[in-house]
TIVEX-999350 format. One line per 3 residues: number of its first residue (from 1); their letters; for each residue x, y, z of N, C-alpha, C. Coordinates in pm, whole numbers, plus 50000, padded with zeros to 5 digits. Layout:
<pts>
NUM) a) X/Y/Z/X/Y/Z/X/Y/Z  ...
</pts>
This chain:
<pts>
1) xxx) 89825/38821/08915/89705/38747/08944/89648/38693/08813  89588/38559/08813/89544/38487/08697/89405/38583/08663  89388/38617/08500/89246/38648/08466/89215/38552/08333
4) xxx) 89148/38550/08389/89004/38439/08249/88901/38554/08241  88896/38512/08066/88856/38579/07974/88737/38447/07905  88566/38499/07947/88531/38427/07897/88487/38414/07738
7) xxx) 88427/38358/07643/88349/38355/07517/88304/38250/07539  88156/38291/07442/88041/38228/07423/88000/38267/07316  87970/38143/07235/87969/38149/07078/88042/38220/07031
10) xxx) 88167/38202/07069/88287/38261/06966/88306/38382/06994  88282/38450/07093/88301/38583/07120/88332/38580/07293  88419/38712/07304/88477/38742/07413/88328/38786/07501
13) xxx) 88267/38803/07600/88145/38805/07674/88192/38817/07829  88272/38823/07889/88358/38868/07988/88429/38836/08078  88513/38865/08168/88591/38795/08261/88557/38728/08386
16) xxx) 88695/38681/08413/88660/38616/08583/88813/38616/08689  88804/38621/08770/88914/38625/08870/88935/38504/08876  88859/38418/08852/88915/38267/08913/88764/38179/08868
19) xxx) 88828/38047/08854/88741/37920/08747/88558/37942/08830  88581/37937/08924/88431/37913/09009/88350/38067/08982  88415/38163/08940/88361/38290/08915/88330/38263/08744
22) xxx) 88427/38199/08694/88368/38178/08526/88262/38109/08492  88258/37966/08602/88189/37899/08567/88042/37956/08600  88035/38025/08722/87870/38102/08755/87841/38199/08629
25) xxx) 87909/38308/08618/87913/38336/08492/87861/38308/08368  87902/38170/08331/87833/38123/08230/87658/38106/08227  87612/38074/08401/87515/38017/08419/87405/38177/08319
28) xxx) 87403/38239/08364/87344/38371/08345/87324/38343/08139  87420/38327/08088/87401/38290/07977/87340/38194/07893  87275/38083/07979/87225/37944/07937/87095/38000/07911
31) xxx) 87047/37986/07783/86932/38010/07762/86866/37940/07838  86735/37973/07887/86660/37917/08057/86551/37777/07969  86524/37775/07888/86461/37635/07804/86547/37574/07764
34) xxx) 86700/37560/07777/86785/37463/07726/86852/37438/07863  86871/37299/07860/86967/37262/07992/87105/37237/07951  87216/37207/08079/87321/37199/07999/87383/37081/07912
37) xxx) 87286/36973/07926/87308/36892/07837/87301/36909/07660  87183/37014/07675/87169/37058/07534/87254/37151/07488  87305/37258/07566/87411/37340/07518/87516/37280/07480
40) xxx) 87599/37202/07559/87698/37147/07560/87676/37046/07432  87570/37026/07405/87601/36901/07277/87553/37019/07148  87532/37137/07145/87517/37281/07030/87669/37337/07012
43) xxx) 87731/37271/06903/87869/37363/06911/87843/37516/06894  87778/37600/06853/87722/37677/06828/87758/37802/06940  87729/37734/07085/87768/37767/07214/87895/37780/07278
46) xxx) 87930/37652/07276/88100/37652/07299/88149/37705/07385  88062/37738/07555/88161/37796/07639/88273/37762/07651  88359/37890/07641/88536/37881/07633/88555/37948/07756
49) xxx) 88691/37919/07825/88753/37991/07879/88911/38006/07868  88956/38143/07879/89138/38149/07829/89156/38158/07972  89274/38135/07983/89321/38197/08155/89451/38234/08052
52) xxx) 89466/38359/08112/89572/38463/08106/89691/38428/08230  89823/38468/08226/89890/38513/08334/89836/38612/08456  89843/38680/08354/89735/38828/08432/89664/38892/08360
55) xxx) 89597/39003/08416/89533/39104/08339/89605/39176/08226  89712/39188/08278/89824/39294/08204/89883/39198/08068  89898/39059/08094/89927/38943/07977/89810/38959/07902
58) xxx) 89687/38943/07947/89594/38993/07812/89594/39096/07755  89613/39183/07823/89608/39338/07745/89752/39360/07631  89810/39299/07693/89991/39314/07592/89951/39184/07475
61) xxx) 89805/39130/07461/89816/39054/07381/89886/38918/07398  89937/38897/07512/90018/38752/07546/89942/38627/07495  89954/38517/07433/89920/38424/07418/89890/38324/07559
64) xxx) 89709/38311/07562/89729/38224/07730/89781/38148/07737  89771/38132/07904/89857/38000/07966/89728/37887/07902  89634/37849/07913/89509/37721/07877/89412/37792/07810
67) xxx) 89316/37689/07754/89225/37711/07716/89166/37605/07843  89021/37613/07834/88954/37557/07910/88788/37532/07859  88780/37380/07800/88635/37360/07790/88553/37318/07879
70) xxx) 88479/37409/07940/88416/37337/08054/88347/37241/08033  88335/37071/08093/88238/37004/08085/88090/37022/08118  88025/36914/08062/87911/36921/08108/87856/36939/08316
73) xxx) 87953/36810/08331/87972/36795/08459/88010/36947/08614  88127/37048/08489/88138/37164/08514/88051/37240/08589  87984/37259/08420/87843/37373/08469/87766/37295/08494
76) xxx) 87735/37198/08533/87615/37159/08586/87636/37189/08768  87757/37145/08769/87811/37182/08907/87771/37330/08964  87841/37374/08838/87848/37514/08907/87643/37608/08936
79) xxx) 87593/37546/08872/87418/37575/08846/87407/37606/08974  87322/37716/08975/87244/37754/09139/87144/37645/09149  87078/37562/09080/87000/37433/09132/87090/37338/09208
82) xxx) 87209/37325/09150/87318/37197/09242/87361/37263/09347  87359/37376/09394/87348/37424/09520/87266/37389/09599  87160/37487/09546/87014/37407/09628/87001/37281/09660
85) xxx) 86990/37211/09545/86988/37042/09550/87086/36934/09627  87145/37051/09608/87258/36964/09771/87226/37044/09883  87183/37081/09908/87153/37189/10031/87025/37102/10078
88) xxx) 86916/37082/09989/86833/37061/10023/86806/36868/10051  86896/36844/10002/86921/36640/10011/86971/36611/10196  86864/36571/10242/86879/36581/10372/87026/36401/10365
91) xxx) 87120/36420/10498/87209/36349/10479/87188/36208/10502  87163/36104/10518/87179/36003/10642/87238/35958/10641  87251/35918/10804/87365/35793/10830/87368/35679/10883
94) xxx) 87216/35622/10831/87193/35497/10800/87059/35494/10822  86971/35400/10880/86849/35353/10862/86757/35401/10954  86635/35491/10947/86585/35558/10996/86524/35499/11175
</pts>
C-alpha cells in the first residue's frame, strides 16, 4: 500500500494513506491569518509530499516513488471552506 510522508518547512510532520488525506492534513498546519496564497508564495513553508511504495519502503530507507508540490489550487481545494462553499452555492439551471 502507497504511504506519503508529509514535511513542512523542511521537516518530516506526518503521514497519509492517500493524496486527499495529505492534502487535509496540511490544512491543520496553515497558520489561520495566512491564506494559501500567502503560504504558497513563503518558501519557508514548502508543503512537501514523498509517496513511498509502502510503509515498509520508507522504513528500509527506499528512495520515493515522487515528490509532490502541492499547488496552490491543491490546498485550496482541499480547505474545509471549499467544501462548505460548494455545498453551500445553490445550483441553477437557468433563469429563475
Amino acid at each position: 500500500m502507497t504511504f506519503y510522508e508529509l514535511l513542512w518547512e523542511g521537516e518530516g510532520c506526518g503521514d497519509a494513506a492517500d493524496l486527499a488525506e495529505a492534502l487535509a492534513f496540511f490544512q491543520d498546519l496553515k497558520p489561520k491569518e495566512l491564506s494559501w496564497q500567502e503560504v504558497c508564495a513563503d518558501p519557508r513553508y514548502a508543503p512537501t509530499i514523498r509517496r513511498y511504495r509502502s510503509f515498509e519502503a520508507f522504513l528500509d530507507n527506499e528512495d520515493e516513488v515522487e515528490t509532490i508540490l502541492p499547488t496552490l489550487e491543491m490546498l485550496e481545494a482541499a480547505a474545509p471552506e471549499a467544501a462548505i462553499d460548494a455545498a453551500a452555492t445553490p445550483e441553477t439551471d437557468g433563469p429563475a
